[in-house]
Structures are given as C-alpha cells and as structure tokens.
C-alpha positions in Angstrom: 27.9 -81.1 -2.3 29.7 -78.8 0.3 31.3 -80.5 2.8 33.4 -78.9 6.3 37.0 -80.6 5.8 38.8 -81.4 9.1 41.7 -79.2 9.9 45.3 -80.4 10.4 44.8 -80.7 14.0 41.9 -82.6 14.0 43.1 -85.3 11.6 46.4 -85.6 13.9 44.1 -85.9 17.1 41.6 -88.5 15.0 44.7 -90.3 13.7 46.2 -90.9 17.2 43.1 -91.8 18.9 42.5 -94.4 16.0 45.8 -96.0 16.7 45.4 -96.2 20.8 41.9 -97.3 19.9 43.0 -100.0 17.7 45.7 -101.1 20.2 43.5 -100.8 22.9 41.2 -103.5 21.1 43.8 -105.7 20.3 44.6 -106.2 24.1 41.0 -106.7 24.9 40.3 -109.4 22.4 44.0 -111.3 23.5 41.8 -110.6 27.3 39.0 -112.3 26.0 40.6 -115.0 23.9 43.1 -115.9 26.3 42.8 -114.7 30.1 38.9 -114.6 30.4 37.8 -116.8 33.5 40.6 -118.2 35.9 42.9 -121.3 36.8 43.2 -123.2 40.3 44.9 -125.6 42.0 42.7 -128.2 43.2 43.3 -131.7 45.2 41.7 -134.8 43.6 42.7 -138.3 45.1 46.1 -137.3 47.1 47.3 -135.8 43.9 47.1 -132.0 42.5 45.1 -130.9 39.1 45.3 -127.6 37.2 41.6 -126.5 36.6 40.2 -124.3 33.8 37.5 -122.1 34.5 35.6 -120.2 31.8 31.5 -118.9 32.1 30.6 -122.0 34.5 32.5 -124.6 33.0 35.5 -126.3 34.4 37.8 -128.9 33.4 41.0 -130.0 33.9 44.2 -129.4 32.3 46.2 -132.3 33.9 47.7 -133.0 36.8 50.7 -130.8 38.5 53.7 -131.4 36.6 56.4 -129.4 34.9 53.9 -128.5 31.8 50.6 -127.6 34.1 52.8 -125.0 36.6 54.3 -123.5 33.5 50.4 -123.3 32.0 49.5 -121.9 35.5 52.5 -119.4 35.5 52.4 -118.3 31.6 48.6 -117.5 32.1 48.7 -115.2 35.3 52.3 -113.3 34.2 50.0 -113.0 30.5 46.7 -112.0 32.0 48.9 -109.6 34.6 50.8 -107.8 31.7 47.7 -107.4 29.9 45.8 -105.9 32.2 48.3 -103.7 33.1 48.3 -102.8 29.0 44.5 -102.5 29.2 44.6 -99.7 32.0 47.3 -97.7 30.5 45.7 -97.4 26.8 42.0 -97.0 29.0 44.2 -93.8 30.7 45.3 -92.4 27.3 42.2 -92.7 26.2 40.7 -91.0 29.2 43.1 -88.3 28.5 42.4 -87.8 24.5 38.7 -87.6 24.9 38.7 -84.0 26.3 40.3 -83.1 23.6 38.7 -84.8 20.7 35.4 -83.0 22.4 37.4 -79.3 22.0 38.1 -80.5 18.6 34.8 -80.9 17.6 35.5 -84.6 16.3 32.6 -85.8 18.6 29.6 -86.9 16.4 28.1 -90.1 17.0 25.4 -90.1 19.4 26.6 -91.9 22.6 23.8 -94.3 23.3 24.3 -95.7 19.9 28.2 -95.8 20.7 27.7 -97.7 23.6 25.2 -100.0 21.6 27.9 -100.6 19.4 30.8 -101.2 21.5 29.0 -104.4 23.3 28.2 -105.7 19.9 31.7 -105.2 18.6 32.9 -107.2 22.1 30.8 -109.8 21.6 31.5 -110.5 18.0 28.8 -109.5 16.3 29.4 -106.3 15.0 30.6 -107.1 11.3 29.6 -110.4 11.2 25.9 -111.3 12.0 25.0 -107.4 12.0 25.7 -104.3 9.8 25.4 -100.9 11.1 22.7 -99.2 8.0 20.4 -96.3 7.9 21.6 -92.5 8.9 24.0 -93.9 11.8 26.6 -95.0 9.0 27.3 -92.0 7.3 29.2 -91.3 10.6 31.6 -94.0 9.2 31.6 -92.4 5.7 32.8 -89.1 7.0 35.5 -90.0 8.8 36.7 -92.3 6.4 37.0 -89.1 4.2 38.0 -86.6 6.4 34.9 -84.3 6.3 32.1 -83.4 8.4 28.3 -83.0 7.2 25.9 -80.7 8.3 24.2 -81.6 11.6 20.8 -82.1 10.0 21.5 -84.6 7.9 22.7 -86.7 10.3 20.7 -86.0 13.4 19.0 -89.7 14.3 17.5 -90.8 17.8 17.7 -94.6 16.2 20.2 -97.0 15.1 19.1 -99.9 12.1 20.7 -103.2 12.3 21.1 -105.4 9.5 20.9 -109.2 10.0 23.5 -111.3 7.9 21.8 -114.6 8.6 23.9 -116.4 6.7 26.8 -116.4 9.5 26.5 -119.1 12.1 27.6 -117.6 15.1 31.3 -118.5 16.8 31.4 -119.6 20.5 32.5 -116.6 21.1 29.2 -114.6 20.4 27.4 -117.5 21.5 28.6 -117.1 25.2 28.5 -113.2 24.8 24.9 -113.6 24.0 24.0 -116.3 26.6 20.5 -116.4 27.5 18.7 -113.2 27.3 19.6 -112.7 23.5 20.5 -109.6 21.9 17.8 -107.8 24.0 20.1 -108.9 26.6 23.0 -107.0 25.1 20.7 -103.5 24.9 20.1 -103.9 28.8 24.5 -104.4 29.6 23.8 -100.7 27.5 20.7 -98.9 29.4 18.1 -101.3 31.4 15.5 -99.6 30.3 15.5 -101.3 26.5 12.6 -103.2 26.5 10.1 -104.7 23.5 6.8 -103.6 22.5 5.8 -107.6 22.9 7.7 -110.8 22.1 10.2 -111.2 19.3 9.5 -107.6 18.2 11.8 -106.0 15.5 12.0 -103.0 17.5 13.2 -102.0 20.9 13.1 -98.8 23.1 14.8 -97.3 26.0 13.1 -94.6 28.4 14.7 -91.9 26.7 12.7 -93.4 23.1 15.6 -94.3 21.7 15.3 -97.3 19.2 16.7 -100.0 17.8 15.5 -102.0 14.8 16.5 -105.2 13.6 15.9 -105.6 9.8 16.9 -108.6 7.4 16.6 -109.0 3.4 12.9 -109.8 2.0 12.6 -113.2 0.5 11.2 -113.2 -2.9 9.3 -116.7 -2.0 8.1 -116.5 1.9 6.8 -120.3 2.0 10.9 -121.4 0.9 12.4 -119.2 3.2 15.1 -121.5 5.5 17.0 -117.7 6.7 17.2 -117.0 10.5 14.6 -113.8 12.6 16.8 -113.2 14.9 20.4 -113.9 16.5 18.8 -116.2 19.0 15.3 -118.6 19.4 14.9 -117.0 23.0 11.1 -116.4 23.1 11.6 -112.7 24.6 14.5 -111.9 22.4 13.9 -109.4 19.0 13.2 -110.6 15.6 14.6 -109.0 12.2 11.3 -107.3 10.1 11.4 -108.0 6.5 12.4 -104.7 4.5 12.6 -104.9 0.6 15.5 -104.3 -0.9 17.9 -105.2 1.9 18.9 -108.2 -0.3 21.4 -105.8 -2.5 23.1 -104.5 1.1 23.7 -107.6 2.5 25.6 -108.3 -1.2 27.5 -105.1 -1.0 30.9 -104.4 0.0 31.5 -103.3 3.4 33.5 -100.6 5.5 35.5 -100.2 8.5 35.5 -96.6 10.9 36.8 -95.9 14.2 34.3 -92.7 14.7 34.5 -90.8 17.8 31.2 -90.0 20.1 29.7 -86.7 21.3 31.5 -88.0 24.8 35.4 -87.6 22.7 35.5 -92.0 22.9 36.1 -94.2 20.2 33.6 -97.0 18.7 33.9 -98.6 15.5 31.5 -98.4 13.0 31.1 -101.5 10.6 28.3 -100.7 7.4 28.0 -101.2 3.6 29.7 -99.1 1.1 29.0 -95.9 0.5 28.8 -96.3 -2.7 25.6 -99.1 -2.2 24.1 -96.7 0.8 23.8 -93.8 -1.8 22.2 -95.8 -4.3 19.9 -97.9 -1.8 18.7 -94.5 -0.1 18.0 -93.1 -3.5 15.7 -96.0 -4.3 14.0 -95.7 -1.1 13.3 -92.1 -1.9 11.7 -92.8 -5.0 9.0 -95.9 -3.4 5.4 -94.5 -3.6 4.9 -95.4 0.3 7.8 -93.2 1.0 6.9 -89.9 3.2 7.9 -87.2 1.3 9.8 -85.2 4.3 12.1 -88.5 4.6 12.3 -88.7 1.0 13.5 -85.6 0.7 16.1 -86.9 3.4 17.0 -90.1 1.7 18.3 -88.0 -1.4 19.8 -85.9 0.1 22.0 -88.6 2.1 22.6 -90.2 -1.5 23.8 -87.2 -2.5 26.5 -86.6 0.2 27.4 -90.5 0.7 27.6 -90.5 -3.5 30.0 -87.4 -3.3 32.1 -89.0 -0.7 32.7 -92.1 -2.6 33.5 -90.6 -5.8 35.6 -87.3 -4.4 37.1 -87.9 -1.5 37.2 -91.9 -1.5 37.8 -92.3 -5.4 35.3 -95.2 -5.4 33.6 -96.0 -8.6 30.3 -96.8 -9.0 31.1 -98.4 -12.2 33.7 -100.9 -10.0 33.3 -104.8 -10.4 32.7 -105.0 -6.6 29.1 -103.7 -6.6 28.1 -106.1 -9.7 25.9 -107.8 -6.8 23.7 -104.5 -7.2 21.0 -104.5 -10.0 22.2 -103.1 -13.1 19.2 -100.3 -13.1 20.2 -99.2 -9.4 23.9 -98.5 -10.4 22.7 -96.7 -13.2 21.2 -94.1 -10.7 25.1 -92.6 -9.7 24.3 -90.1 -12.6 21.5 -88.6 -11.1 23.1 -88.4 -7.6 26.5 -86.6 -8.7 27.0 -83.6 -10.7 28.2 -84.2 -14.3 32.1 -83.0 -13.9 32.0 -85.4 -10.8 30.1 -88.3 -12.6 32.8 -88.0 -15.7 35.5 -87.5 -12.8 34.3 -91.4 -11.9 34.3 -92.3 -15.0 38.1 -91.7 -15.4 38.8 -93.8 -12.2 41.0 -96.1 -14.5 44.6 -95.8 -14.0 45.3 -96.2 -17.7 43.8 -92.6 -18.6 44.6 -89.5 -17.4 42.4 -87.9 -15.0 41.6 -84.5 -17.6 
C-alpha cells in the first residue's frame, strides 16, 4: 500500500496547530463549565442576593456577604481572563490556517468539520456518537503521518454511529435543548432538513448528508436500546445496520485533523484496526454494489496497512477480542504476507527479523 509521507515541515506545522488546538479547547470547555451564563446583584426584601443565571434558569447563591462578593469577583476576573485566552489562541489559529492550506495539510471536507465541531461542544462527539464510514480514515492518516490518495477518500456524507448505551450529561442535554440533534445540523447550515419525521438521514441544499446508524438487534421484539439522541417528534432516528454491534465494541481513536479551510476539528471513530476488518466484511455481503465494494477493500487495505506499519497495532491484540473470531481472521487477506508476519512479531519478547 503506497502511501504520501508528510514532510518535516508539515508534521512541525500539524504538531503546533494540534497543541494551540488542544489549548484552545481546554479554555472553551473551563468557558462552558464555568463562565457560561452570568451573575447579578439583585434587591430582595431591603437586603441584596447574588443571582445565578445559566440557559433560563436562575437561582440564588446567597445573600451579599464576604463569600457571595468574592463568588461575584472570582467569576468575572475568571470569565475576563478566559476570554481574553480564547481570543488570543482564536488569533493564532487564524494565523496558522493559511499556512496549514499552503501545506497541503487541509483534508477534511469543511461542512463535515463544522458538523463535528458542534457535536464535540456539546458533548457528544465521543460519547453518544462515533464518527464511521470514509470520514474516519481522515483520523487514521494523521494519526500516522501519511496522506492517501484523494479518491479514496473523497465523501459528500458523514455516518454517525449511535452509542445508546450512554445516558447523556446535563451538559449535552442543554446543548441539545429542544430541536434535537437536527437542531445541531441547522447552528451548521439551515438548510439540513429531513426527508419526513424521525428519518435516519438528513440533507443540506448543497446534498450533503448525514446518517445516523446504530447496531442491529439480533431479537427486535426485546430491543430496550434508544433511535435517537432525543424523543423530539421532528428530530432523526438511528437505521438499523448489521454488523455495527462489533464497532460499537471496538476500541476507539482520537485526531485533531485539519479542514480543506487550514482549521482544526477532532475526529473521534473506532480503530483502525476494526474499520479495516468491518469494511472488508461489508465488501464481501451479496447486497453490496460492486463499485463500493471495490471501495470498501480497498479502504481495508490502507486503514489495515496503517495499523500494522505505521501505528504497530496488532490485529492479533487482546483489545479487539470483542470482534468475532472469523472477522480477525480476515487481517491476512488485507496485508501482504511480510507485513502480516511483521504483525505477527509485535511482541516485545522476539526480535522483529
């Protein structure tokens, strides 16, 4: 599998916008944990309360005393010193993504960026929902350093995978508020809308797409497992897909990737490892179309060849016991035999011959 390694230059210039990206992210969740909404003075009875205000709900920290004024003064100093953090890592970032776009490290399309970067704020990114399909080999490359050819992996839609085992936090509650995650797509582009009620599938003008897809239960009549993030009536609802079962088992991965615009998002999805061996067993399923079969291998291929060269993942690792014992066995098909025995060596006991 041939690969385009990133130059010196490039890794320095991803390395550096990863680490402003990361603090830049730290400073907005303390924004959002700690300085989201305001406090006021407010006069109650003759006397003087300290009221906290977050979404539309207020109540009331006490009346004015020693404690309250230092609450007051520690939260508008802190919400003032991180917002002036906030601008100046925004600024740098400004600044870099010029760059990263000479550079060529601009890859993942922006709309899905954007997508991602209002799931990742409101805590969902990760947690309830797992970036699959083409859009996470943008993950697996960076993680290695490389860059694949821009066929395999050209997309115009972005597959989200629905944990439902996590309840959500308050946090992603609020974030979601009323309109549901089809809310979220319209903060993105107001155009998303659904084909009808509680569809897996949304669209923007433009015909870009975004699916919502959760494991298939073996026994329909006992399933207890969520549709959707929310009940909301107009919201989207996760389609069955076989087979997802085994990637919602999987280990997962972390990448700050950068879009075709030079910004920042991060990309949370399964292994590679499980990716390669899940596309390869959707390429060989008898309603597969043979042009996106062809596709699916050839995805296996490269995410199989990142995990084992570049990543030095094993396939034969105790982490993906969670996969059938048949679908592991596939890595031999997917990688050449001097890379396959090159896995096979991955213990630290024998000497990689």
């Amino acid at each position: 599998m041939e690969f385009q390694l990133l130059s010196g230059d490039q890794i320095r210039q991803l390395t550096d916008c990863q680490q402003v990206f990361e603090a830049w992210q730290e400073a907005d969740r303390i924004r959002r944990r700690r300085f989201t909404g305001s406090m006021r003075w407010v006069e109650r009875n003759g006397s003087s309360y300290l009221l906290r205000k977050i979404d539309r709900r207020e109540r009331s920290l006490g009346p004015r005393s020693t404690e309250t004024e230092a609450i007051m003064s520690g939260f508008q100093e802190g919400r003032a010193r991180n917002s002036d953090r906030l601008a100046g890592l925004a600024a740098r970032l400004d600044q870099m993504a010029p760059v990263n776009r000479a550079l060529r490290l601009g890859r993942l399309p922006t709309i899905a960026a954007r997508i991602l970067r209002r799931f990742d704020g409101a805590d969902l990114l990760g947690t309830s929902l797992l970036v699959v399909g083409t859009n996470a080999m943008f993950a697996f490359e960076t993680m290695a350093g490389v860059q694949l050819s821009a066929d395999m992996i050209a997309t115009a839609d972005i597959d989200l995978l629905l944990d439902a085992r996590r309840s959500l936090n308050l946090a992603a509650m609020s974030a979601i508020g009323n309109e549901g995650l089809l809310g979220i797509l319209k903060q993105v582009d107001r155009s998303f809308e659904l084909p009808r009620a509680r569809s897996f599938r949304a669209a923007n003008r433009d015909g870009y797409l975004v699916d919502l897809i959760r494991p298939q239960q073996r026994d329909p009549s006992a399933d207890r497992s969520s549709t959707g993030l929310t009940d909301v009536q107009t919201d989207m609802e996760a389609a069955e897909i076989a087979g997802l079962n085994w990637l919602v088992n999987a280990p997962k991965v972390a990448a700050t990737v950068i879009d075709q615009r030079g910004y920042p998002v991060r990309i949370v999805a399964i292994d590679p490892r499980a990716f390669a061996l899940h596309k390869a067993w959707v390429a060989t399923r008898m309603d597969r179309e043979p042009a996106k079969a062809r596709r699916d291998l050839a995805q296996a291929g490269a995410a199989a060849a990142i995990a084992a060269n570049h990543l030095h993942l094993s396939f034969d690792a105790s982490d993906l016991s969670a996969l059938p014992t048949p679908l592991r066995e596939r890595a031999a098909d997917l990688l050449p035999a001097d890379e396959t025995a090159r896995d096979a060596q991955a213990n630290p006991q024998i000497p990689n011959w």
